[in-house]
C-alpha positions as semicolon CSV with decimal commas, in nm:
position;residue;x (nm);y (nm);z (nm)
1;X;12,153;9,017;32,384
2;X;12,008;9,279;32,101
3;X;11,655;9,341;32,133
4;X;11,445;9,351;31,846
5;X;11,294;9,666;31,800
6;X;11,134;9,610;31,503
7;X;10,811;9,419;31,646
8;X;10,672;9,667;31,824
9;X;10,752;9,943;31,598
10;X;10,538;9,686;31,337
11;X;10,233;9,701;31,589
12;X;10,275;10,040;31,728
13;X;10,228;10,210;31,329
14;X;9,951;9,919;31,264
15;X;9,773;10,041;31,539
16;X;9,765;10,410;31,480
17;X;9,706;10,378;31,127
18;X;9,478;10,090;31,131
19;X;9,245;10,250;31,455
20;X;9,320;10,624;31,382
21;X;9,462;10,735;31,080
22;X;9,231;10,500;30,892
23;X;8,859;10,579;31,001
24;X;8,958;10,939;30,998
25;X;9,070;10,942;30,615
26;X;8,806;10,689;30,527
27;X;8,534;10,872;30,671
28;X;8,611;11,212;30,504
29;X;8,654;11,006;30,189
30;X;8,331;10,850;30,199
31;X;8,163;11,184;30,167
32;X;8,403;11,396;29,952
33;X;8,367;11,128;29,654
34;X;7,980;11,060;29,779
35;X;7,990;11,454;29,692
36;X;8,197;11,433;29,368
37;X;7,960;11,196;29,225
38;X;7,614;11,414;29,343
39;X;7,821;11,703;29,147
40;X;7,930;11,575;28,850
41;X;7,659;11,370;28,772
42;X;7,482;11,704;28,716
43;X;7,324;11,772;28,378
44;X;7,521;12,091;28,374
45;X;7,823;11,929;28,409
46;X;7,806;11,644;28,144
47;X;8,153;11,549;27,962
48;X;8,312;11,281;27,849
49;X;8,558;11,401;28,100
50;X;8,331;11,404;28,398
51;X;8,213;10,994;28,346
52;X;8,567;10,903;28,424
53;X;8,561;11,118;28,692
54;X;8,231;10,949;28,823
55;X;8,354;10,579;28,758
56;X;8,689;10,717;28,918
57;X;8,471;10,857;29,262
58;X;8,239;10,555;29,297
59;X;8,621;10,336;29,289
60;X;8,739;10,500;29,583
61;X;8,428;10,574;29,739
62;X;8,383;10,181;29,740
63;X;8,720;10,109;29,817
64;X;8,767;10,318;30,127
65;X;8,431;10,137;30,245
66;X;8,591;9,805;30,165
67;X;8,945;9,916;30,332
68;X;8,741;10,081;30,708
69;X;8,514;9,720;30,694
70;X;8,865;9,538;30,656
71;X;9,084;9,767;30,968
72;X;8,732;9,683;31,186
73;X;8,830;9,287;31,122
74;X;9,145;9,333;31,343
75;X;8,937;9,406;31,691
76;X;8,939;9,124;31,938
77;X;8,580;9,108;31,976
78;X;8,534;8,987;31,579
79;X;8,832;8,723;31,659
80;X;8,518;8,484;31,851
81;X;8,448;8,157;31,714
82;X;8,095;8,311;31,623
83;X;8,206;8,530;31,387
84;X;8,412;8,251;31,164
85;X;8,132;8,283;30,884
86;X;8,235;8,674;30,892
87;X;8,604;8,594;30,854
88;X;8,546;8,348;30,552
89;X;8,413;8,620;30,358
90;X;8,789;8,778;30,379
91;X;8,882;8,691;30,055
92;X;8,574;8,798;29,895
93;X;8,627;9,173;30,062
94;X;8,972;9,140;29,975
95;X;8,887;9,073;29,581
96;X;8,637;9,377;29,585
97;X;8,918;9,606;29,731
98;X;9,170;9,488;29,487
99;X;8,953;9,560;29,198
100;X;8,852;9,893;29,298
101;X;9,189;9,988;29,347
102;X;9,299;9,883;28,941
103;X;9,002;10,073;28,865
104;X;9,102;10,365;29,020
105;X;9,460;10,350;28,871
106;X;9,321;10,291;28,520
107;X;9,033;10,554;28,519
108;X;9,279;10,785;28,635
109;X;9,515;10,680;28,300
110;X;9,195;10,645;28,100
111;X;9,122;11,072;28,185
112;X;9,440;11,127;28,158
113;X;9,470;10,981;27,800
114;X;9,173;11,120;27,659
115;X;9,274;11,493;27,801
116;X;9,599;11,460;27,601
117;X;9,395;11,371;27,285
118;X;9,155;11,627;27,293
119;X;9,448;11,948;27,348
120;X;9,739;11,802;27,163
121;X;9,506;11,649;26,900
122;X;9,180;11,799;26,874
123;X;9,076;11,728;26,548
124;X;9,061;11,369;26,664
125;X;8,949;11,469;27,002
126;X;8,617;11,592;26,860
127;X;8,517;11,231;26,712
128;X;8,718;10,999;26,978
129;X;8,623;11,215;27,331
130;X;8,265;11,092;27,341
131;X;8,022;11,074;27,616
132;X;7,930;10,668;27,486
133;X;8,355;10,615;27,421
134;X;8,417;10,744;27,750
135;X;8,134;10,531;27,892
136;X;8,300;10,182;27,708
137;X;8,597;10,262;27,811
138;X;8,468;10,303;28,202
139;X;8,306;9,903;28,148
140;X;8,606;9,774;28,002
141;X;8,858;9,885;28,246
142;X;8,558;9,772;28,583
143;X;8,561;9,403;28,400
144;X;8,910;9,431;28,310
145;X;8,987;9,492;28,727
146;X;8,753;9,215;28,815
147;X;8,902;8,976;28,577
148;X;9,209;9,045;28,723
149;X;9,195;9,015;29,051
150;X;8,939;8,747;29,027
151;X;9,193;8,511;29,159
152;X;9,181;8,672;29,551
153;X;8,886;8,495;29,694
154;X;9,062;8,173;29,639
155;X;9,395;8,321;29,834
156;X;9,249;8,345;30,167
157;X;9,030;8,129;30,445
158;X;8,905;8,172;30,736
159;X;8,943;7,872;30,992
160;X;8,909;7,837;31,411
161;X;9,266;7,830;31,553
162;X;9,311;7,671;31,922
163;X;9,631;7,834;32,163
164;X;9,639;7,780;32,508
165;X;9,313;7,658;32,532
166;X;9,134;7,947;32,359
167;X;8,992;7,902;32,007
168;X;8,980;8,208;31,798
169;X;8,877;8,255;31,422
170;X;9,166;8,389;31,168
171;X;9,221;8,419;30,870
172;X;9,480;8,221;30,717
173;X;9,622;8,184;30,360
174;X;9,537;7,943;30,107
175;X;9,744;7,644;29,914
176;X;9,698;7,881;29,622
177;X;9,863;8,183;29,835
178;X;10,161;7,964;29,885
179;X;10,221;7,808;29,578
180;X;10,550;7,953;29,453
181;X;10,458;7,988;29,082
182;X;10,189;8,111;29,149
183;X;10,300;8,387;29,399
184;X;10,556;8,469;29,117
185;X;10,343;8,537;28,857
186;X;10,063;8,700;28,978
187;X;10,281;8,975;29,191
188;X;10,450;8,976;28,817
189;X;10,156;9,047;28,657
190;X;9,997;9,304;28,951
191;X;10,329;9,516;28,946
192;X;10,303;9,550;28,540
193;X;9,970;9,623;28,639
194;X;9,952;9,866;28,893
195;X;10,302;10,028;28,871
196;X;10,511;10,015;28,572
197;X;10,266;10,051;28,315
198;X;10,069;10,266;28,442
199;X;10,345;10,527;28,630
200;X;10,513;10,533;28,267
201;X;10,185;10,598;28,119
202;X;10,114;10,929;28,319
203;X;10,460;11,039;28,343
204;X;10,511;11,059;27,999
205;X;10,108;11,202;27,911
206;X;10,132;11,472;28,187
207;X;10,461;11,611;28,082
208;X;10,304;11,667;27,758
209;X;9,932;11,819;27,887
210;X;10,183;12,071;28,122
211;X;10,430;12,153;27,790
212;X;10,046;12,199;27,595
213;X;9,920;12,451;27,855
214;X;10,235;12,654;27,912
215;X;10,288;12,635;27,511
216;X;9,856;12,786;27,530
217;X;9,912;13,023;27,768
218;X;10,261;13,187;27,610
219;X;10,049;13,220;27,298
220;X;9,719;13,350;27,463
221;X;9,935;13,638;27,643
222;X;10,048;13,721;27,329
223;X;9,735;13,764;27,180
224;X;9,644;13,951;27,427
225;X;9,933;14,168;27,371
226;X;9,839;14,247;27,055
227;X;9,483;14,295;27,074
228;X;9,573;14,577;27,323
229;X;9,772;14,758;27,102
230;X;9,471;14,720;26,846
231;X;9,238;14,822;27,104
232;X;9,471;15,114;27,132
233;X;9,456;15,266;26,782
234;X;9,107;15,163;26,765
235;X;9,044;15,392;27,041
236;X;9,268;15,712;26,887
237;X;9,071;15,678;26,596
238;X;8,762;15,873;26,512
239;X;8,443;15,644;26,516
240;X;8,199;15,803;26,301
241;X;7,908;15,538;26,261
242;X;7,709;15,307;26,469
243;X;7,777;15,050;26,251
244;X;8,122;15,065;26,293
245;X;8,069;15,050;26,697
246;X;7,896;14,756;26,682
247;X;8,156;14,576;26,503
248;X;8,419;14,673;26,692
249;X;8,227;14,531;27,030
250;X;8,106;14,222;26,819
251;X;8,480;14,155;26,750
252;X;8,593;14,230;27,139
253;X;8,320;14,001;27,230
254;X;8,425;13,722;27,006
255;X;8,841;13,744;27,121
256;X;8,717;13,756;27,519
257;X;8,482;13,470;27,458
258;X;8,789;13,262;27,241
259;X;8,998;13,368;27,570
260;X;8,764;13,269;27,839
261;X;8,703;12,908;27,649
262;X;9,102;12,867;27,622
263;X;9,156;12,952;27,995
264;X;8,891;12,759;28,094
265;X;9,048;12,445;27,907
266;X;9,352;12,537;28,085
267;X;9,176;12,509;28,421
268;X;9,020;12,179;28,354
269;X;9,375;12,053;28,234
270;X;9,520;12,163;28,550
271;X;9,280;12,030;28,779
272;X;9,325;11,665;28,602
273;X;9,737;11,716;28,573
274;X;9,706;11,770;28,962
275;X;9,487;11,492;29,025
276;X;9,783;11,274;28,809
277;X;10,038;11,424;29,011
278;X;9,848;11,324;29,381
279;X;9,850;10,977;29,188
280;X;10,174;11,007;29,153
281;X;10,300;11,123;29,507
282;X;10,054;10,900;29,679
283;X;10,085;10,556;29,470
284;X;10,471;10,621;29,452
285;X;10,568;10,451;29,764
286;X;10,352;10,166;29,687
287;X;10,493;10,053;29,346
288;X;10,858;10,107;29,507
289;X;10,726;9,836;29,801
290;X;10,590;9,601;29,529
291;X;10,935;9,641;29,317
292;X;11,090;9,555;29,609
293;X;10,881;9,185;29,702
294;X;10,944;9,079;29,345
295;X;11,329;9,102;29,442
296;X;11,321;9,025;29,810
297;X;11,184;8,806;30,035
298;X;11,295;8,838;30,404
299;X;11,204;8,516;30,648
300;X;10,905;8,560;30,850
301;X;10,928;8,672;31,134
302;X;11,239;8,881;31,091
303;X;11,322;9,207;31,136
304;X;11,342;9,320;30,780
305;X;11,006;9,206;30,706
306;X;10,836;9,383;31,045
307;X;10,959;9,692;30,877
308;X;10,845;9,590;30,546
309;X;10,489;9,523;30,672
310;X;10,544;9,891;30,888
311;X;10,602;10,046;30,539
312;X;10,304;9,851;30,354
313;X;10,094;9,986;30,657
314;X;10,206;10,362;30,507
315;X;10,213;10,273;30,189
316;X;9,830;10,193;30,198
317;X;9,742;10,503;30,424
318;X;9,871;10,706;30,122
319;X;9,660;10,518;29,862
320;X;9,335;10,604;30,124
321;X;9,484;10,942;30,100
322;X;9,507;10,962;29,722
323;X;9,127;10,825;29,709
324;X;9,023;11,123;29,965
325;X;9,200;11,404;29,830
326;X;9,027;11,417;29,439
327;X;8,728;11,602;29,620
328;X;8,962;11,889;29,734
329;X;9,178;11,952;29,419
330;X;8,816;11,996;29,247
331;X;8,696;12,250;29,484
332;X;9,044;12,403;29,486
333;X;9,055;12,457;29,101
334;X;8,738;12,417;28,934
335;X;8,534;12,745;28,972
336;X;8,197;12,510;28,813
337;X;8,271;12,255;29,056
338;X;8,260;12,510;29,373
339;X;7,993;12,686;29,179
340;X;7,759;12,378;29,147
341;X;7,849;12,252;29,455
342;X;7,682;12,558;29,584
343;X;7,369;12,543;29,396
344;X;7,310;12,163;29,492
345;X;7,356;12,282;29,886
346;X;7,257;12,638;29,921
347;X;6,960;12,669;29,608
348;X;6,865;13,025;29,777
349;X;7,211;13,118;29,588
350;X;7,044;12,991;29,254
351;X;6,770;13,255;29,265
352;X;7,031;13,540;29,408
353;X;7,238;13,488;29,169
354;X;6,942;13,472;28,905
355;X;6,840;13,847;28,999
356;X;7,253;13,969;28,980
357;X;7,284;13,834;28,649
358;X;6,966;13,975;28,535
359;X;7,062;14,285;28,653
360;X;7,389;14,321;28,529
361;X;7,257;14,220;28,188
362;X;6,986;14,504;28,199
363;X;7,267;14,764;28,310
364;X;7,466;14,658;28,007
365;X;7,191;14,633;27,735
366;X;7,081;15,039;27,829
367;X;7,463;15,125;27,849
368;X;7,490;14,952;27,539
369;X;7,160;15,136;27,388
370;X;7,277;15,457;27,545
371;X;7,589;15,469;27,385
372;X;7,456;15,393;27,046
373;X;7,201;15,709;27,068
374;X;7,493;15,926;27,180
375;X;7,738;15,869;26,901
């Protein structure tokens, strides 16, 4: 007789993820995005930008919360008949993480569509990247996710279940949950939702933000290029008035300060393409598993669908992952992110840095001074 293997590989990857994997991601989640939002809700760092990536924080930050208070309902001691008010409120929790989680998946679109507008088009960036667009656009998608899932309470109950003379509370699904039409057009609807649309969406918009940067940087080294070998005969040639100095460092000035703004851009780009691409990576496996339940449905119980829940229980681990991991890719690649980060935490920097800055700046204006009375 084959034994069925697949049952305890089921509970053996529920438990570790659900008990250990879970708390651990959660927990550094909670304060990563708790820290994203402390950051860029900074007066210094206001942007259009910078509201989705608030609204996008305070989605995971709320759905990690919502996804450790949901692994805590699978301990023993919560399965007591005294907790059955607790397990009614299932389907409400269940709603809240839902939303959050189209939230997250259309901020991240929303970010992603106003970056392309404002480098491949920014004529039309400059009137439709707004701080008050950006902040519409944040309240339609949070009622758009509620509307949406709005259905979920209704899916779920909890109820007291008697075996073998023990009565335990559980959670069990509703009419609703099982009516067939239902079922097919909601999980319809959610994958058009959360995976086709969306996945197509950023695909197709990062491709062209990476093509916009390379295209930026190929033409700022060239530049660059060519402002040396101005610099060059500038230099071989005989400067014979002040006048003619302080052009030539008013016109340096303005090329380094049109090159700092440009890489800067570039660094903001690449910090949001990277953010698209953990989307990508992380929600990946998750719109394959939904792809797959609109086309299959394995009997319960089987062995195919223990190692289709196994793979859900991965699948989600990777969206917790994806709703950590934002906080590192900004400290990784956004020098004012690490930079206020520091000032909010360590404000004896502030005043350090205050006095280097002032320093520097006095060393430069008597260089500069110097040099004038010389020539």
């Amino acid at each position: 007789m084959e034994v069925d293997w697949t049952a305890g590989f089921r509970d053996c990857v529920r438990f570790w993820i659900l008990h250990i994997c879970t708390p651990i991601v959660v927990l550094i989640g909670l304060v990563g995005n708790g820290v994203t939002i402390l950051v860029l809700s900074r007066k210094r760092m206001k942007s259009s930008t910078n509201i989705y990536l608030i609204a996008l924080a305070a989605a995971d930050l709320f759905f990690l919360f919502f996804t450790l208070v949901l692994s805590v309902w699978h301990l023993e001691a919560l399965k007591s008949p005294s907790f059955l008010p607790l397990w009614k409120t299932w389907g409400t929790i269940m709603w809240i993480t839902d939303a959050c989680t189209v939230m997250s998946i259309w901020m991240t679109v929303s970010f992603t569509l106003e970056r392309y507008i404002a480098v491949c088009h920014p004529l039309r960036g400059k009137v439709l990247c707004t701080e008050s667009r950006a902040r519409k656009v944040v309240f339609s998608v949070v009622v758009m996710a509620m509307i949406i899932t709005s259905t979920t309470p209704f899916e779920w109950t909890g109820v007291l279940v008697e075996k073998n003379n023990v009565t335990t509370s559980k959670v069990i699904p509703t009419p609703l949950q099982n009516n067939a039409t239902y079922v097919f057009i909601f999980h319809n609807l959610w994958t058009f939702i959360l995976a086709v649309v969306p996945f197509t969406l950023l695909l197709v918009l990062n491709s062209f933000l990476i093509s916009a940067v390379r295209r930026s940087q190929r033409y700022r080294n060239t530049l660059t290029e060519d402002s040396r070998g101005v610099q060059g005969s500038i230099r071989r040639a005989k400067v014979s008035s002040s006048d003619e100095e302080i052009n030539r460092g008013s016109w340096r000035a303005g090329g380094a300060r049109k090159f700092n703004r440009e890489r800067q851009e570039n660094k903001i780009t690449m910090a949001l393409v990277s953010v698209v691409c953990l989307f990508l990576i992380c929600q990946a496996p998750t719109a394959v598993v939904l792809t797959i339940k609109l086309f299959y449905h394995p009997p319960h119980g089987s062995p195919e669908e223990n190692i289709l829940l196994a793979v859900n229980n991965v699948c989600n681990l990777l969206v917790q992952i994806n709703a950590t991991a934002n906080f590192i890719v900004y400290c990784g690649m956004s020098d004012k992110y690490r930079e206020t980060l520091v000032l909010i935490f360590c404000p004896t920097f502030r005043h350090k840095r205050n006095n280097t800055y002032s320093s520097v700046a006095s060393f430069r204006n008597s260089t500069h001074v110097t040099q004038l009375e010389l020539t």
